[in-house]
N, C-alpha and C positions, 0 to 999 in steps of 0.2 A: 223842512222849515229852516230860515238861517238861525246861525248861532246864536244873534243878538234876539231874537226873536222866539227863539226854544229858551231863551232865558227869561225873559218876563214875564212868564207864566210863572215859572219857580219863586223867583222875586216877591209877585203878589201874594201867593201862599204865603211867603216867608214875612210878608211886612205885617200879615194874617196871626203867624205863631208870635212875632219880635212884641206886637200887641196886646195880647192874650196873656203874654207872659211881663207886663208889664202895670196891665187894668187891673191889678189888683191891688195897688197901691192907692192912688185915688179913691178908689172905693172902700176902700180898708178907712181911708180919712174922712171920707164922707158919713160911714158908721161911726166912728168917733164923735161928728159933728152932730149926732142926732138921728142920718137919715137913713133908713133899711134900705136894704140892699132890693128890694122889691121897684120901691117908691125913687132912687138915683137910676135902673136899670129904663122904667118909664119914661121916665123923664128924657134921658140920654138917649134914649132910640126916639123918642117923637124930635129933639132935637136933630138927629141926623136926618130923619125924613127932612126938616125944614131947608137945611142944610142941601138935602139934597132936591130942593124942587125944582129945582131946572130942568131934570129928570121927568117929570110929571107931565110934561105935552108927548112923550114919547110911550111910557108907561099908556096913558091915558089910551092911545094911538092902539095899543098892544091887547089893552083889557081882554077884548072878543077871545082873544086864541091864549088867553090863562092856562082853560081848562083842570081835567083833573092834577097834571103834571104840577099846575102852578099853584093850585091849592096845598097837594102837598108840599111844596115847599115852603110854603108862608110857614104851614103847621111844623114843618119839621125843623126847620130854622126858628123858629118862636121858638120851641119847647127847650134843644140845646141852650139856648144862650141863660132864657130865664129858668131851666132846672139845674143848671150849672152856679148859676148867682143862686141860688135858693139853698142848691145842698151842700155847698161850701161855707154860706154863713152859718148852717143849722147842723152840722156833722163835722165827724172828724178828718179834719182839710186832708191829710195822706188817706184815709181809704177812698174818701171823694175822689179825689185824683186819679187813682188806680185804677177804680172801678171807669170813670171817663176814660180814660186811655184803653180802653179794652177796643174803641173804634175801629182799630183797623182789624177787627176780630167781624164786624158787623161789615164793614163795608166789602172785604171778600166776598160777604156773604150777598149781600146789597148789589156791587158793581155784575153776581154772576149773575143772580134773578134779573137786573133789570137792564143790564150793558151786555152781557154774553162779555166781559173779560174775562181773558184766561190767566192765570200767570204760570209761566214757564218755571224752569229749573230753578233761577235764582229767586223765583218772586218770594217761595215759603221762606227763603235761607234770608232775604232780608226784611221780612217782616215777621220772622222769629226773633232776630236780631233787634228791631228796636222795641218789639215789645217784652224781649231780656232788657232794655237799655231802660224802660221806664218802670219794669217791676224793680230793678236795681236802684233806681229812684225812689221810688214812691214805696215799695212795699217794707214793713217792720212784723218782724216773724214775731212778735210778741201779741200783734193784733189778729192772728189768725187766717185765717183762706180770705180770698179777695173775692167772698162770697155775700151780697146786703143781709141786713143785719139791724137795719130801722127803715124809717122812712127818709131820711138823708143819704142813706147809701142806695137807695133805690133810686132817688130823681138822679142821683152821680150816675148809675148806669145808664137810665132811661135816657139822660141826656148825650150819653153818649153815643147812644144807640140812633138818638135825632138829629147828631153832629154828622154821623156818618151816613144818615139817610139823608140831608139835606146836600152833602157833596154829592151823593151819584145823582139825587133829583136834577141838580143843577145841570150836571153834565148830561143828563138825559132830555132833558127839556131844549132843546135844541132851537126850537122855535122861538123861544123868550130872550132878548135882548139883555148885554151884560145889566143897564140899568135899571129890565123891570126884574133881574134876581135880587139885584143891592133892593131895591123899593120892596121886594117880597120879606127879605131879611129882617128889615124894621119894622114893618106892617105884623109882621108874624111874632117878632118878637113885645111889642108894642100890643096888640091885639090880645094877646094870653097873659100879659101882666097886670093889666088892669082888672079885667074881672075879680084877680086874684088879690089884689089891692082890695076890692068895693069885699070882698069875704073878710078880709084881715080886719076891714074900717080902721077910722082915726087918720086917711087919705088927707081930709081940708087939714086938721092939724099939723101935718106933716110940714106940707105946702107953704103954712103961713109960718113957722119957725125958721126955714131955709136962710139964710145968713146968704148977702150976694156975695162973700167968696164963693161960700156954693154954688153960687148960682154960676159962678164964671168958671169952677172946676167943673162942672156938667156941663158946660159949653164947652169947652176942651174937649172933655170925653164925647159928645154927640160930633162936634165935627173931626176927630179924630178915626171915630167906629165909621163914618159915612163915606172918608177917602179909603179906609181900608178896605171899606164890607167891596166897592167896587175895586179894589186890586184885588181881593180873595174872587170875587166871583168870577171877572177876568181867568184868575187861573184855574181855577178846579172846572172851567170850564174848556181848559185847552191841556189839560192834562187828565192823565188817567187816575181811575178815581182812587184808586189803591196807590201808588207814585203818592199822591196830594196828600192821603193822612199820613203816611211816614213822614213827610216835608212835616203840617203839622204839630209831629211830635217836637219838632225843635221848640216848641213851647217852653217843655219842661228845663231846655236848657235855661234862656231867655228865663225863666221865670227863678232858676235858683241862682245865676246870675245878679239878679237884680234885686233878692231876697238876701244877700250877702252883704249888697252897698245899703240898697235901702232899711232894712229891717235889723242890720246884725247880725243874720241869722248866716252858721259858721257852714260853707261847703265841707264835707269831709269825702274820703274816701268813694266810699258808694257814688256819690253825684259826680262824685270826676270820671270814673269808671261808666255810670252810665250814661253821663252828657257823650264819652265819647262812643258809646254804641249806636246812639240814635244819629249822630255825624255823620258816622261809619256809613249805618245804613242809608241815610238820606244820599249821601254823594254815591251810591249804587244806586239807587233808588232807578236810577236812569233802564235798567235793565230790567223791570219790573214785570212789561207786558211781553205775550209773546207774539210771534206771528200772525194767532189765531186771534188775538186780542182787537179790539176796536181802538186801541189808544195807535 
């Protein structure tokens, strides 16, 4: 593959972490405003389906050859996004984090069951490396083993466990088109919140309080999530699935980054040290698969 062309796969991933590590601002003000993190997650994924329906003669075209592969992906794409917005609002945001970032611990495990990759000599030596880079991050020896410990620190796991079965889904599913993955992303995600809404109730209340800045901050964030989820799926679909979660983890850079301008909140020591582990290992990241590997 050409250079420029081995490069925007990474790109996508990365416009995927720059994201991720940025949505939690808007959403942090939309809690302010009133509105759970449940009921803006809703909302904001049926906004990028709208966003994305141009999409929808193609999708529609695809439906037949879904199958088991594309169901799970709805499901495992749902769950990630909305257990992730669930156990961050409800738990304590650093073990939340931690325990999510275990992903590239599941998708080894993911990409061997359901890809046959292998990874070579450096694969362990850089994916030891950035998950030293985000325990270095996230983890405070005062809170104990990055073992759950409620039910916040479980949807944190679980959903990481759905982040990382949703990238090898994608790249397994071969036969589904980049835009019926981005359409499965929102459907899935969109599809598992609501129920969970109609349980929570006080959903019509919600709705009619909504303030139209709101309303224009969740259009932001809906057509923001709908050009990304098709750069993310793009890549993790032309890269190997282990490569993609190390890429990924630049989240946690991107996000304490932006937690420094936006919130205050002081970079020390620790985060510089392990923003640059996860660097480190991303820019290796390229040596990941071996030989025997399918990437």
């Amino acid at each position: 593959m050409p250079a420029k062309q081995n490069m925007l796969p990474v790109i996508g991933v990365l416009s995927g972490a720059l994201v991720w590590g940025l949505i939690w601002y808007p959403y942090r003000m939309l809690q302010d405003a009133g509105l759970s993190g449940a009921m803006a997650t809703l909302i904001s994924y049926l906004w990028a389906m709208v966003c994305g329906a141009f999409m929808l003669p193609r999708v529609w075209r695809e439906r037949g050859d879904f199958g088991w592969w594309g169901v799970l992906l709805v499901l495992s794409a749902g769950w990630a996004n909305l257990g992730y917005v669930l156990g961050m609002l409800h738990g304590e945001v650093m073990r939340v984090l931690l325990l999510f970032y275990l992903a590239p611990v599941w998708t080894i495990l993911f990409s061997f069951w359901m890809l046959g990759e292998r990874l070579n000599r450096y694969g362990y030596l850089i994916l030891a490396l950035s998950l030293c880079g985000a325990l270095v991050m996230l983890w405070k020896p005062d809170l104990g083993l990055p073992f759950p410990q409620n039910i916040s620190e479980w949807l944190g796991l679980s959903a990481g466990m759905g982040f990382a079965l949703s990238n090898v889904t994608s790249r397994r599913a071969t036969h589904l088109s980049v835009e019926a993955k981005s359409f499965s992303l929102w459907l899935g995600t969109a599809g598992l919140t609501l129920p969970f809404l109609m349980w929570q109730g006080g959903a019509a209340g919600q709705l009619l309080a909504i303030s139209m800045q709101s309303w224009v901050v969740l259009a932001i964030i809906g057509g923001v999530i709908c050009a990304t989820s098709f750069a993310v799926q793009y890549g993790v679909t032309h890269l190997t699935a282990n490569r993609a979660v190390v890429l990924f983890l630049f989240e946690l850079v991107f996000a304490s980054v932006s937690s420094y301008f936006l919130a205050n909140e002081a970079m020390d020591v620790r985060d510089i040290i392990g923003a640059v582990l996860i660097v480190s290992a991303s820019l290796l990241s390229g040596k990941l698969y071996s030989d025997k590997s399918l990437g």
